[in-house]
Backbone as CSV, one residue per row, in Angstrom:
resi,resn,N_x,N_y,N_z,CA_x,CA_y,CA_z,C_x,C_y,C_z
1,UNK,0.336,-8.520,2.307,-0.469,-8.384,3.479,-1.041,-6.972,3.486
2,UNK,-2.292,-6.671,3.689,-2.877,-5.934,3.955,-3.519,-5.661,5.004
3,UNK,-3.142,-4.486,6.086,-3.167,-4.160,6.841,-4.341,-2.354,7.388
4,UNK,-5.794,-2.696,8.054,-6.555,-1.733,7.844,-7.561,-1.879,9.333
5,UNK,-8.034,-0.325,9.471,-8.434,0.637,10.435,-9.225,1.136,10.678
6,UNK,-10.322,1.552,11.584,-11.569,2.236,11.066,-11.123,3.195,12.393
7,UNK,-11.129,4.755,12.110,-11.020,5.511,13.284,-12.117,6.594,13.345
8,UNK,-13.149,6.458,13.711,-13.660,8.121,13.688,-14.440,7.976,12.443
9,UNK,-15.012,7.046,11.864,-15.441,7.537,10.117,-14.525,7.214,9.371
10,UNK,-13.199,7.186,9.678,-12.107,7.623,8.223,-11.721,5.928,8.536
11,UNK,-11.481,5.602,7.454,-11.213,4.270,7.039,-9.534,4.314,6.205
12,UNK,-9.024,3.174,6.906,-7.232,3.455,6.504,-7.098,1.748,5.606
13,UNK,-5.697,1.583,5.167,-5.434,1.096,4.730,-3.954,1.098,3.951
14,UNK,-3.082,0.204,4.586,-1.529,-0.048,3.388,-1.000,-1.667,3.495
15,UNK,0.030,-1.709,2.572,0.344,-2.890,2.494,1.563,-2.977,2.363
16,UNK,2.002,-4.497,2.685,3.447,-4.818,3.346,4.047,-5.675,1.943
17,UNK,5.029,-5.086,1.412,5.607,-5.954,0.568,6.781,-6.771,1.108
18,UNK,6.471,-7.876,1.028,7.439,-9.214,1.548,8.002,-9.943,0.292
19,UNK,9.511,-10.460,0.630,10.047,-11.505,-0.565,9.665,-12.987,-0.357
20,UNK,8.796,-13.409,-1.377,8.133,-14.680,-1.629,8.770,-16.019,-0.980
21,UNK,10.336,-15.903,-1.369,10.987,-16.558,-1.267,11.814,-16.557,0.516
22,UNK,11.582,-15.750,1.394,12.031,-15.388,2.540,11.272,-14.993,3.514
23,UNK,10.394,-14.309,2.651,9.136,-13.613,3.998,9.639,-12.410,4.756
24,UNK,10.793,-11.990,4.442,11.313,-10.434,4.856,11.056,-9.226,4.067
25,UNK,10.589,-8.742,4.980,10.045,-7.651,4.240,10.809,-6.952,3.254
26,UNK,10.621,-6.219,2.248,11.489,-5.659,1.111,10.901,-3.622,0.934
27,UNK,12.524,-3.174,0.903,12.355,-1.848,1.566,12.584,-0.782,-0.063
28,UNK,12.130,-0.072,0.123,12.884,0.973,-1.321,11.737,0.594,-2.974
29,UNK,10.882,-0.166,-2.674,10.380,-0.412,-3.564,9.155,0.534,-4.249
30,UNK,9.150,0.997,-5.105,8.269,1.696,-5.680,6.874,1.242,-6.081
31,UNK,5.595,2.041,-5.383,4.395,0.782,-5.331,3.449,2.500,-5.851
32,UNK,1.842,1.829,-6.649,0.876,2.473,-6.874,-0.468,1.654,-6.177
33,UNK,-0.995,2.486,-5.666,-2.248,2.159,-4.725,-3.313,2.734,-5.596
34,UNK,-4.283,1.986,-5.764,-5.621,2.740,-6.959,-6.879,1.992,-5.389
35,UNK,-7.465,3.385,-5.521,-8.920,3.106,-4.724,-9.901,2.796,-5.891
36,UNK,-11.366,2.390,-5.623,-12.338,1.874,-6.342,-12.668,3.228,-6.531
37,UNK,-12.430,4.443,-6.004,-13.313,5.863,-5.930,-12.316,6.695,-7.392
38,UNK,-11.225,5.756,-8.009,-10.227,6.639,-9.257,-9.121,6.841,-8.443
39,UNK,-8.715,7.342,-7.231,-7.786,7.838,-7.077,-6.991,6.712,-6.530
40,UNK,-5.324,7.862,-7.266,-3.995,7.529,-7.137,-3.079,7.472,-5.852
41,UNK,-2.131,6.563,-5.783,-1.401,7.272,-4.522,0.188,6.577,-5.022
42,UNK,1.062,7.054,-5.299,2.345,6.283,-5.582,3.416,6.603,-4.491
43,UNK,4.431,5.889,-3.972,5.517,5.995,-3.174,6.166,4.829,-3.242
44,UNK,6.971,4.762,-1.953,7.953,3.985,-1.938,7.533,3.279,-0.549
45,UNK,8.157,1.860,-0.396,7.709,1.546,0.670,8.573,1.448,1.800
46,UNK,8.594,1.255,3.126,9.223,2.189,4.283,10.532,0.685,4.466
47,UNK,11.206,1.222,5.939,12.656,-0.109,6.080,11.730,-1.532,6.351
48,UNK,10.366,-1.434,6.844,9.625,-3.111,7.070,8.691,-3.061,5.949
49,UNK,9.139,-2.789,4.755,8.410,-2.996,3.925,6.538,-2.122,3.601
50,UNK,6.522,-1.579,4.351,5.339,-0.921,4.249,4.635,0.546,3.242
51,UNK,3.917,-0.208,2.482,3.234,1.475,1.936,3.181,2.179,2.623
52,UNK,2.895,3.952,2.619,2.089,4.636,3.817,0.255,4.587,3.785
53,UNK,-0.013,4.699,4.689,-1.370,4.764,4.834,-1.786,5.681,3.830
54,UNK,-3.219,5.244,3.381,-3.958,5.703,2.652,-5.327,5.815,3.628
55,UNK,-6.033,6.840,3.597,-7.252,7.349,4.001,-8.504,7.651,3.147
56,UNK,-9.477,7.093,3.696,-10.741,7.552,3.152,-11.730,8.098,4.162
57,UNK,-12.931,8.668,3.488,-13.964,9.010,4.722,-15.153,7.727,4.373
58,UNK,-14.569,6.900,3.347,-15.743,5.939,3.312,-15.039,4.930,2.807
59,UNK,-15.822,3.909,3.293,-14.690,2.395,2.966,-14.789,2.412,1.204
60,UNK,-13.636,1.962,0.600,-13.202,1.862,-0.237,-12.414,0.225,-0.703
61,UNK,-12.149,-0.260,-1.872,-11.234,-1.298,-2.142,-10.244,-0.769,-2.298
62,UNK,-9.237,-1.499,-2.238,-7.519,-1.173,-2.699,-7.203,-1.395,-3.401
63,UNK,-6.370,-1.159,-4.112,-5.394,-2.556,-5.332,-3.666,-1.743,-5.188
64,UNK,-3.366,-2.708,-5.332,-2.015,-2.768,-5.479,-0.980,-2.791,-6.562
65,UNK,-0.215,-2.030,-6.403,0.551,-2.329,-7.894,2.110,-2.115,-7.594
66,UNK,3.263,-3.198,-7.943,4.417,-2.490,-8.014,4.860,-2.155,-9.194
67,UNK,5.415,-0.711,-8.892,5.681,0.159,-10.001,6.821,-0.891,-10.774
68,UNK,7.180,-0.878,-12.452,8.392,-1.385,-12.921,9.499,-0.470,-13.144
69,UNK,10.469,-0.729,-12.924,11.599,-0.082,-12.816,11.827,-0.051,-14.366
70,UNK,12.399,0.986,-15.016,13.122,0.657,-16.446,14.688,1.099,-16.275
71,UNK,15.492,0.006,-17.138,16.599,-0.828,-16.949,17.586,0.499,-17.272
């Protein structure tokens, strides 16, 4: 789920990682956000599952990525 804002010019945007199988949100997970403009944003996502916001001053696409863990 993707979740987005328009305040003032600045245009927001994050997303909710949920388990497929439950629909509860999933916390601690390591995610990469790529805008259409090149840039990066990596973190972790919050206790309801949420990226943090990402900001632009001009609307932008998102993409999503969860990071892979190595074993």
């Amino acid at each position: 789920m993707m979740k987005h804002c328009l305040i003032l010019g600045v245009f927001g945007g994050r997303f909710q990682v949920v388990d497929q199988a439950t629909g509860e949100p999933v916390s601690g997970i390591e995610t990469r956000i790529r805008s259409t403009g090149g840039q990066y944003h990596t973190g972790v996502t919050d206790p309801d599952g949420f990226t943090e916001w990402i900001e632009r001053d001009a609307m932008e696409a998102l993409a999503f990525d969860l990071v892979q863990q190595k074993p």
